[in-house]
C-alpha positions in Angstrom: 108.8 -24.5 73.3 110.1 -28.1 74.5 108.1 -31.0 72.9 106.5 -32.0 76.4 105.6 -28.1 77.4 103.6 -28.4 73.9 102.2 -31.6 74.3 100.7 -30.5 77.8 99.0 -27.9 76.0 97.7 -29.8 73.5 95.9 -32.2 75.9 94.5 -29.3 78.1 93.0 -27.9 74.7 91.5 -31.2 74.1 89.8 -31.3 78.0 88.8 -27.8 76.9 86.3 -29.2 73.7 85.6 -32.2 75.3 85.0 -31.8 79.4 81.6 -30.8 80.1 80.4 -33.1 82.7 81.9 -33.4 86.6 84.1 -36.2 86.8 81.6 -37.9 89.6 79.5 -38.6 87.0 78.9 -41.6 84.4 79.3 -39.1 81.5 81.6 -36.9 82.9 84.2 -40.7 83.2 83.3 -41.2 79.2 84.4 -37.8 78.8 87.8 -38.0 80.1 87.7 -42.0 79.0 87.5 -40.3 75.0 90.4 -37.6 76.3 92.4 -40.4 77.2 91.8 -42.5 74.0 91.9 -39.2 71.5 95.1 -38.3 72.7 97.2 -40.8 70.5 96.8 -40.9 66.7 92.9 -41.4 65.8 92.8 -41.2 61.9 95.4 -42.5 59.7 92.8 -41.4 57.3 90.4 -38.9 57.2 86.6 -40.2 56.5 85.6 -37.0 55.4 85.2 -36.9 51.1 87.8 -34.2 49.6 86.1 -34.4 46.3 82.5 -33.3 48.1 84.2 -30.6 49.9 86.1 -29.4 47.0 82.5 -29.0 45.0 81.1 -27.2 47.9 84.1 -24.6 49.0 85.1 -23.7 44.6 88.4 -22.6 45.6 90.4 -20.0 43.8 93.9 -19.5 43.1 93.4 -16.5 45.4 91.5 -18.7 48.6 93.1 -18.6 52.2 91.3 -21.0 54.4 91.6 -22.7 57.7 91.0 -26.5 57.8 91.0 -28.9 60.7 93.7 -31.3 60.1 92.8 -34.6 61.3 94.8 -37.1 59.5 96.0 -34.5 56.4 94.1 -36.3 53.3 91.8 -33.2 53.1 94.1 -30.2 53.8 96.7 -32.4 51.0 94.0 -33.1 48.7 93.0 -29.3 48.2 96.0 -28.3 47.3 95.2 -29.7 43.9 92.8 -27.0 43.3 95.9 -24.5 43.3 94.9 -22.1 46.1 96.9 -19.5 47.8 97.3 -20.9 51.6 96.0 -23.4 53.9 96.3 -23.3 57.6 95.6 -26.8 59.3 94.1 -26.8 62.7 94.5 -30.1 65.3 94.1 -30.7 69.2 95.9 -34.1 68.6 99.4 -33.5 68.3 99.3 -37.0 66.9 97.5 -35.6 63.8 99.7 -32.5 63.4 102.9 -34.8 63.3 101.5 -37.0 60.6 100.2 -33.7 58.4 103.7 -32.1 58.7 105.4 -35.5 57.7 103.3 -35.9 55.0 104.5 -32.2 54.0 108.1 -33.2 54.3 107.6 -36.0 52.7 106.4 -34.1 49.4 109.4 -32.0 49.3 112.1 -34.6 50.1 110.6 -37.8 48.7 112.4 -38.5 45.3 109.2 -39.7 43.3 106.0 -40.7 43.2 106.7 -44.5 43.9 108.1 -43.4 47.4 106.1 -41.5 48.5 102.7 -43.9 47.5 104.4 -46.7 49.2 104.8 -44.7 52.5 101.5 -43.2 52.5 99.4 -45.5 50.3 100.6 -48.9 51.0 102.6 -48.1 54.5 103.4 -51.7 54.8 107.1 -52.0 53.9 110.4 -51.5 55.8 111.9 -49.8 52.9 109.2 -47.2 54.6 111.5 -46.8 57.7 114.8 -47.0 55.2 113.3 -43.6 53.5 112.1 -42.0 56.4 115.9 -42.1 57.9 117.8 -40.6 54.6 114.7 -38.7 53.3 112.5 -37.4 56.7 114.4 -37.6 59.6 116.8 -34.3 58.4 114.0 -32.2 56.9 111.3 -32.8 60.2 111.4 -30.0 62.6 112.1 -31.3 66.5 108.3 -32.0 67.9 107.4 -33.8 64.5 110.8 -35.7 65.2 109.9 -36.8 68.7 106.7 -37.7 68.3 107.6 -40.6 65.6 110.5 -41.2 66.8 108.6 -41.7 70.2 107.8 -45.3 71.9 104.2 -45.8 72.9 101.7 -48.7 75.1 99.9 -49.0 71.6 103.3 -49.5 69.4 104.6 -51.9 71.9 107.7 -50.3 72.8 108.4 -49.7 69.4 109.0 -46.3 67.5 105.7 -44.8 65.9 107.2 -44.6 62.8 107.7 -48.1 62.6 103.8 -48.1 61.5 104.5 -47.2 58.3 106.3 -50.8 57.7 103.5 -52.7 59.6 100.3 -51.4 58.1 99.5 -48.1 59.1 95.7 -48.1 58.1 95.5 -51.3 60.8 96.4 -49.1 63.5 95.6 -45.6 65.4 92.0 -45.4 67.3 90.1 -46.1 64.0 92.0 -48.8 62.7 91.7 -50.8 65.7 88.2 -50.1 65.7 87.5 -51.6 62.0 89.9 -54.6 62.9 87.2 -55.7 66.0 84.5 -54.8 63.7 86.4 -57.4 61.1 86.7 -59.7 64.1 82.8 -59.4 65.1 82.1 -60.2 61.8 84.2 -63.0 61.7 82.7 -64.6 65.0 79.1 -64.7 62.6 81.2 -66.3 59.8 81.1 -63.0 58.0 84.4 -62.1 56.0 84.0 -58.6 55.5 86.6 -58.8 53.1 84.6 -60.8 50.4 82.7 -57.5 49.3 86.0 -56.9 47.1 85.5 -59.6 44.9 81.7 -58.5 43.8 81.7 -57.0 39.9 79.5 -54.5 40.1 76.7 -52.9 42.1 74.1 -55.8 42.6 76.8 -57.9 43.4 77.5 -55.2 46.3 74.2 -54.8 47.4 73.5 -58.6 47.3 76.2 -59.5 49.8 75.3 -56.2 52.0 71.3 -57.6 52.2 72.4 -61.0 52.5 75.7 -61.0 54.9 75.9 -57.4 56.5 72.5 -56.3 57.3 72.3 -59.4 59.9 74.4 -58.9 61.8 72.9 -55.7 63.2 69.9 -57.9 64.5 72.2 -60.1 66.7 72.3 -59.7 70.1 75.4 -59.0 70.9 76.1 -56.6 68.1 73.2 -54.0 69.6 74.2 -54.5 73.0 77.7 -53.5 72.2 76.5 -50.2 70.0 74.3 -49.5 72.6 76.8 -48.1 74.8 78.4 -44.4 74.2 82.1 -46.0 74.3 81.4 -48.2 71.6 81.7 -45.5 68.7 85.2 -44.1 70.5 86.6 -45.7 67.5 85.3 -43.3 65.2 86.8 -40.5 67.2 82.7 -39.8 68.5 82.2 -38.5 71.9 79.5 -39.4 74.1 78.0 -35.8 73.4 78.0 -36.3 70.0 76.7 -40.5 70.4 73.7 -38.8 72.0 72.6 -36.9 68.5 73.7 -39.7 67.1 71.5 -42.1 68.4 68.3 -39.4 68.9 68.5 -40.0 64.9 67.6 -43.8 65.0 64.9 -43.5 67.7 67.8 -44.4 70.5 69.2 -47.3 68.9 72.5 -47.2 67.3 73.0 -50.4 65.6 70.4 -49.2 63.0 71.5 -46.0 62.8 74.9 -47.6 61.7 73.3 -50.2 59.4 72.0 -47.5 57.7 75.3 -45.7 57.2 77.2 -48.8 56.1 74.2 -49.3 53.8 75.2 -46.0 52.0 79.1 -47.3 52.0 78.6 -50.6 50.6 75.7 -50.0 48.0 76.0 -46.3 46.8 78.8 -46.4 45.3 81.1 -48.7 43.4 84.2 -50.0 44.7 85.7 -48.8 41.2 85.4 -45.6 43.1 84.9 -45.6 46.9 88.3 -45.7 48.6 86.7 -45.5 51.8 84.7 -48.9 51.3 88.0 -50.4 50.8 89.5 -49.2 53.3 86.4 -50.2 56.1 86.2 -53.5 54.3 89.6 -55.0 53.5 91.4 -52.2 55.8 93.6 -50.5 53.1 93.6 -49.1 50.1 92.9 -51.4 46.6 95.9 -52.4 45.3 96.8 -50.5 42.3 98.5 -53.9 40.7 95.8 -56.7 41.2 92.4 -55.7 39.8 91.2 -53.9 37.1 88.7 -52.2 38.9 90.7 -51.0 41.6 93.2 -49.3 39.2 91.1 -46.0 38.9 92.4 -42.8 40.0 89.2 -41.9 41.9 90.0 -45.6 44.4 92.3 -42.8 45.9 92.5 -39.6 48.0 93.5 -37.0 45.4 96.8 -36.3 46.9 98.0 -40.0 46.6 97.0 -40.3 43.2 99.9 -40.1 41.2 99.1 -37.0 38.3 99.2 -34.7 41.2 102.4 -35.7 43.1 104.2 -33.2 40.9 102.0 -30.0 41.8 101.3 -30.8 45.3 105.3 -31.3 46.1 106.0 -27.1 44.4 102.8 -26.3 46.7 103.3 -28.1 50.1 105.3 -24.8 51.3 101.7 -23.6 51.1 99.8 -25.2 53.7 100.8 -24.5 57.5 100.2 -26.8 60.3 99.1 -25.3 63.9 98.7 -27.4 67.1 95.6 -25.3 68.5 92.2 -25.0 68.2 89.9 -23.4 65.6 88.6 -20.1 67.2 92.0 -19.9 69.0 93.8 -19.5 65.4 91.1 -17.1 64.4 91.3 -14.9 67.5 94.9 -14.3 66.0 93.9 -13.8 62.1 92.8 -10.4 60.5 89.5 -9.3 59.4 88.2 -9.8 56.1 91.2 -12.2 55.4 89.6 -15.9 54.7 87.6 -17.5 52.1 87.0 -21.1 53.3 86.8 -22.7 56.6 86.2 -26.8 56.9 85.0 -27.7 60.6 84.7 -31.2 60.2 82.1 -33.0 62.6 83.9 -30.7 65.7 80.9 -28.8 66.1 78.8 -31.6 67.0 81.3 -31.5 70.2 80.6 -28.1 71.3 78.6 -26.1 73.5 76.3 -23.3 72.6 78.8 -20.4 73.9 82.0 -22.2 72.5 79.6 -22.2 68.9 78.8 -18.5 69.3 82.4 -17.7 70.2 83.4 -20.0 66.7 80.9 -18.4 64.5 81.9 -14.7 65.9 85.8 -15.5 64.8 84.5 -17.0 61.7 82.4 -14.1 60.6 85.0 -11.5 61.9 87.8 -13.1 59.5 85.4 -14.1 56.2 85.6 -12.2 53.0 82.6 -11.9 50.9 81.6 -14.6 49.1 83.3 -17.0 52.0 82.0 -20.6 52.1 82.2 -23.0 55.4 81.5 -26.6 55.7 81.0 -29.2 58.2 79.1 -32.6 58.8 77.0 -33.3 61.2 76.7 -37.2 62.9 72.6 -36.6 62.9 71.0 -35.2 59.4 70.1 -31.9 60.9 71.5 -28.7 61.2 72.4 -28.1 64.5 73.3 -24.0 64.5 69.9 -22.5 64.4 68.7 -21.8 67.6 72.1 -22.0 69.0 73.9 -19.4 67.4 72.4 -15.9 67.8 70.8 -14.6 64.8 73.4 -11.4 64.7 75.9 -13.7 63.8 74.4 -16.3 61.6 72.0 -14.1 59.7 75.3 -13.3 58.0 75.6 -16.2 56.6 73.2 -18.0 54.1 72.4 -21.5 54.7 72.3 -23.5 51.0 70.4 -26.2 52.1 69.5 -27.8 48.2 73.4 -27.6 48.1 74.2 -29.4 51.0 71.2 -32.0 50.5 72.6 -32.8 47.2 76.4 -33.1 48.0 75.8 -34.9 51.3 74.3 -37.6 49.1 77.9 -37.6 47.0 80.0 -38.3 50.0 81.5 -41.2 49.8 82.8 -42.3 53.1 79.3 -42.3 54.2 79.2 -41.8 57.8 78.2 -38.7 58.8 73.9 -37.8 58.9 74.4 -33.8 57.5 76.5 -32.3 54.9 76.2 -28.3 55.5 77.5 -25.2 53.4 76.6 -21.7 54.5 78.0 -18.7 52.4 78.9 -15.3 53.8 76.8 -12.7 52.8 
């Protein structure tokens, strides 16, 4: 299929999830405003915690699951637990082309050192020097065009001229920590500093003292206060709205109270999503002691693995559609782990009953699926008929006590239901 044939189908599949209002109105413009913006590439990295998911889903060296793909730190990361076959699932042909370079890059990268400085660092223009004698051959022809592609947000330049200019800095979420860096900065707030704290008090001090303040200024509310504020996060205005129900209707403490979790759960020895929200990449392995401890990185980036997960990327697939259209095309009783993401808090009540149906059709016994939720509740009861989710059993101590472990701290719900 020619590349722009296949990106034309990726966007109507996007419309598909997303559209729900007429265009006339105010929320049917977000709608097709977040379309718009989702389109290009949204997460360099996925703020989802592999380590929580990986507790929750106990894969086996005999587990087939389907994944949404997002930016490919998940679907790479479980890998390491040695299971059979993963297939990853993305509207955003953005996100597939970074998954399936990420794949080549673990079976045509040399070594460890080359492939962390692409993926880890991806701020050098040896990057660009690797990617033409080690990628470019190896890439199949819609993986090709899209980073070898020009776009508005690259200024004219190739896309995979990112990786030598700070990758984490850019996509939809990077830009959106960079203005939250900059709002900071306009308070006298360097975001940054947090790094340099020693332990957890120190963390928690310079959250009570410099970052909880700045949710009580004006601006700052007034700004969260509108549905294309949280764009950034890759949140649509359907999925603001439960959002926000959570904090009473206002956002900007429903945020403080997520950033909270981020900056005072958890040390920075071992939160590689705090660095990345508060100095907008990962620690550097070379500077600090405390930032020199395999857990200060996604599991497929940390070096003991590199060797496994470049014999196993021939394992993982990469599919440019959506989740129940995959399953409409797998066999029943053929799946043992599904990982939804936050996509549910997009959908409506018939595109959830059609999801759970495919779901159900394909699980085997024992089969586990997870997804996050932006509010703390469970949003399927009620919403998908009882035929279909009295299957299922709902672990609710489970998902209670791992939501609590996940690090990147953003989303309300962690939820595990197991196939009866």
């Amino acid at each position: 299929m020619p590349v722009t044939s296949t990106i034309s189908q990726s966007n109507k599949r996007l419309k598909q999830a997303v559209h729900r209002s007429k265009l006339g109105s105010i929320d049917g413009v977000l709608e097709r405003l977040f379309t718009f913006v989702f389109k290009g590439l949204v997460y360099p990295q996925i703020w989802e915690d592999p380590e929580v998911d990986m507790q929750a889903l106990q894969l086996k060296e005999h587990s087939k699951m389907v994944a949404i793909a997002s930016g490919g730190c998940n679907v790479l990361s479980y890998l390491t637990t040695n299971l059979q076959e993963i297939t990853a699932v993305d509207l955003n042909h953005a996100h597939v082309a970074l998954v399936r370079l990420k794949l080549t890059a673990l079976q045509e990268f040399p070594n460890y050192a080359t492939f962390y400085r692409f993926f880890g660092d991806a701020d050098a223009s040896a990057n660009i020097q690797a990617y033409e004698k080690y990628l470019k051959p190896a890439i199949d022809a819609e993986t090709m065009a899209y980073w070898e592609g020009r776009g508005v947000t690259t200024r004219g330049r190739k896309r995979i001229t990112l990786f030598a200019r700070d990758l984490y800095r850019h996509g939809v979420l990077g830009n959106f920590i960079g203005l939250g860096h900059f709002l900071a900065r306009t308070y006298g707030v360097d975001l940054t500093r947090i790094a340099r704290t020693r332990d957890l008090n120190e963390q928690r001090s310079y959250f009570n003292e410099e970052l909880a303040p700045l949710f009580d200024k004006r601006l700052i509310r007034w700004a969260f206060s509108r549905k294309i504020s949280l764009y950034g996060l890759g949140i649509p205005p359907a999925q603001y709205e439960s959002l926000a129900a959570e904090g009473g209707g206002h956002m900007a403490g429903v945020l403080k109270q997520r950033l909270q979790k981020l900056a005072c759960d958890f040390s920075l020895d071992e939160n590689y999503f705090a660095w990345q929200a508060f100095t907008r990449g990962y620690a550097p392995l070379n500077v600090s002691s405390r930032s020199s401890l395999p857990r200060n990185l996604p599991p497929y980036l940390q070096a003991e693995h590199f060797p496994d997960l470049s014999k196993r990327s021939s394992r993982v697939r990469v599919v440019n559609r959506s989740f129940t259209e995959h399953l409409d095309n797998q066999d029943a009783n053929s799946l043992d782990a599904y990982v939804l993401l936050d996509a549910q808090d997009w959908m409506t009540d018939r595109q959830l009953q059609d999801l759970w149906a495919g779901i159900s059709r394909c699980a085997r016994k024992g089969a586990r699926v997870i997804f996050r939720t932006a509010g703390v509740s469970n949003i399927l009861p009620g919403r998908v008929n009882n035929e279909i989710l009295g299957q299922w059993t709902y672990d609710e101590a489970e998902s209670k006590r791992l939501g609590k472990l996940d690090r990147s701290s953003i989303y309300g719900g962690f939820h595990l239901y197991i196939y009866n």
